[in-house]
N, C-alpha and C positions, 0 to 999 in steps of 0.2 A: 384743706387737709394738710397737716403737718408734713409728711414725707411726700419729695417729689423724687421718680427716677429718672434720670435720663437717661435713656438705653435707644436698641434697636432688635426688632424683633428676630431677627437674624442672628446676631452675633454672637456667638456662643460664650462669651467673656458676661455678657448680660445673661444669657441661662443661666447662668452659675446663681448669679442673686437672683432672681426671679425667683429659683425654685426655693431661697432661702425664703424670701415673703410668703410664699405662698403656701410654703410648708408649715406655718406659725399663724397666719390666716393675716398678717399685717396688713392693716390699709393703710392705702400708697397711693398715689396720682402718676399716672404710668403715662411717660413722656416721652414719645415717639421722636428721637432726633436724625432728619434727613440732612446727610454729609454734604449731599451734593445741590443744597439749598443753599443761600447762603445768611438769609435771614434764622433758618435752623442751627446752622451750624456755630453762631453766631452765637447764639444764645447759650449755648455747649458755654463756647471760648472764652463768655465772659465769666462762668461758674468758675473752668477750670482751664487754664489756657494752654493747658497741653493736647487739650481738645479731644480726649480718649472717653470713651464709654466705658460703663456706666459708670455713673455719678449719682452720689445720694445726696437730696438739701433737706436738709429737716430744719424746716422755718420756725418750728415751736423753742429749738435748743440754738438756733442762731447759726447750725452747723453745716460745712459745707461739706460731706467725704467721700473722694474718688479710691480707689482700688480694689477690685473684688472682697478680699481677705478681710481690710480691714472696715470695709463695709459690713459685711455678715458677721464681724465681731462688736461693731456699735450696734447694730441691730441687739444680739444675742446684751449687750448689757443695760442698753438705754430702751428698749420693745421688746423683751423676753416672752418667749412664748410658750405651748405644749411641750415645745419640742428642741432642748438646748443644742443649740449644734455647737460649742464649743464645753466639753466639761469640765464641772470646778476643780478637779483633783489636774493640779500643775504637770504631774506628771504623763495623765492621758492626754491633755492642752497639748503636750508639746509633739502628742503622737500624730495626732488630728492635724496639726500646721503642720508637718513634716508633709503627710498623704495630700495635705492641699495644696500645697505646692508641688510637690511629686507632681502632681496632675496638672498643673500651672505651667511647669518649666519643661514639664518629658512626654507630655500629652497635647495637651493645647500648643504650646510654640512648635515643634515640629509639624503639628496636621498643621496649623496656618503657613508654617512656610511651603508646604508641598500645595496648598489653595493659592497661596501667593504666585507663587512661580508659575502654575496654568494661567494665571492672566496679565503673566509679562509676555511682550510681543516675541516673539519665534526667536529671536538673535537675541533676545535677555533671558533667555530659559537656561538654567542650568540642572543640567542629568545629575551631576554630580552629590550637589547639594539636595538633590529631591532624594536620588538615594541612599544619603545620609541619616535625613528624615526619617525614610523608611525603616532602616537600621534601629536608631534609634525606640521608635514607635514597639516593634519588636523587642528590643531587649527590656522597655515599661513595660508591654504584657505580660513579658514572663515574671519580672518581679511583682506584680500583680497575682498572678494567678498564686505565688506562693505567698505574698500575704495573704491572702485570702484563705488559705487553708483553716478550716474551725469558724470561720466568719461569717457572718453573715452579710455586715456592711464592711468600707475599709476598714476599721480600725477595733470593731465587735458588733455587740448585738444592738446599737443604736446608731443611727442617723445623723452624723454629724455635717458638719461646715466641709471635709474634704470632701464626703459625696456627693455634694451641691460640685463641688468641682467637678468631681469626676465625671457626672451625668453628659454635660451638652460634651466636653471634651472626647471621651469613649463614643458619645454620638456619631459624633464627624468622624474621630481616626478611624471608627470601622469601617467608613466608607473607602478610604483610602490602602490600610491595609488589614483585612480582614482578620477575626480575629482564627486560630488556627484550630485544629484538630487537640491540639496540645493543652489549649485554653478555655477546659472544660468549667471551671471556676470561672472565671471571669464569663466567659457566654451567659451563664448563670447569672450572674452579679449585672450583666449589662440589663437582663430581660426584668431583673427586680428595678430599676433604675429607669428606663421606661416605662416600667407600670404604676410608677411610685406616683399616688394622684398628684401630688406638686410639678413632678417634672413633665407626666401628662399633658398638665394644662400649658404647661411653657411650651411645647410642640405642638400643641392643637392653637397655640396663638402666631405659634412662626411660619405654620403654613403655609397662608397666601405671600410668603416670602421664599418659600423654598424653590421655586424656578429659577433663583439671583444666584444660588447655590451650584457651581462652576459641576460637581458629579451629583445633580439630585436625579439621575438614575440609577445611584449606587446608595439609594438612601433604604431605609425598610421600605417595603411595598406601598405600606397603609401614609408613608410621609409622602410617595414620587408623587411630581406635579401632574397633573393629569394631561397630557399629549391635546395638543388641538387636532376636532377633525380635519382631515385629507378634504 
């Protein structure tokens, strides 16, 4: 098979592409890489030696390419599918990378540093920085909910590259801090995004990995790990 990924099923950084493949029905060789392996981890390092997931190899084009963004933008030119998630008019393009990053740098990096910091030991935790996070987190939803006004997806009535973002990212932050009475649009936006078959299948695959998840009792019902009996 042409395309290999190297991801983990957890990671919400790999959601992001996942849901892009899968939304476009792209086959792919789906390549589970365990960190704390070192024969796996290995194999990462030599692709790409900064060592980060996910990583795309497309052996047919000789090509190596790590970063979410600009994975789902070779994808969208080199394996174009149903479903463009980046569009040709320049000027929606630059709307679409704006909201995918929005969600990259004010969604994703802040929930990871508030995951982060629950599994530094007791005397490296900082309140400070977690309620930063928080803040932050807070001030993306509300400029969410008001792009969203008239929308269906971020950026209109199609499916792009930054919803792939959005999806795992909005995931997680709501576990962290819930979305509000205020953010009646986005609640909305989250439950389309969820149901959306692509990103479905990227959580019905990260399942038996949601236990590793430091709050997966603050996940939707249908995702918590199931409690061993007493």
């Amino acid at each position: 098979m042409s395309l290999i990924l190297y991801n983990h099923p957890l990671a919400s950084f790999c959601h992001k592409v996942l849901m892009a493949l899968y939304e476009n029905e792209t086959p792919f060789e789906n390549l589970v890489i365990d960190l704390g392996s070192a024969e796996s981890r290995a194999s990462l390092t030599r692709l790409w030696p900064i060592t980060k997931f996910p990583v795309l190899r497309d052996e047919a084009l000789d090509s190596t390419v790590p970063e979410t963004s600009i994975i789902i933008e070779y994808l969208d030119q080199h394996y174009p599918g149903t479903t463009p998630l980046l569009p040709p008019d320049p000027t929606d393009a630059l709307c679409v990378r704006l909201w995918d990053r929005f969600f990259d740098q004010y969604v994703q990096d802040p929930m990871q540093k508030i995951v982060a910091d629950v599994n530094q030991a007791e005397k490296d935790r900082s309140p400070k920085n977690v309620a930063d996070a928080q803040a932050l987190l807070r001030t993306a939803y509300g400029m969410i909910e008001k792009q969203l006004e008239g929308k269906l997806w971020i950026t209109g009535d199609s499916l792009t590259m930054a919803d792939c973002a959005a999806a795992p990212a909005l995931f997680y932050a709501e576990t962290l801090v819930p979305f509000g009475e205020e953010h009646a649009k986005l609640k909305a936006y989250y439950r389309r995004l969820i149901e959306r078959p692509s990103f479905a299948r990227v959580l019905k695959e990260a399942e038996p990995y949601f236990h590793m998840y430091p709050y997966s009792d603050r996940l939707p019902e249908q995702f918590r790990p199931e409690k061993p009996n007493a």
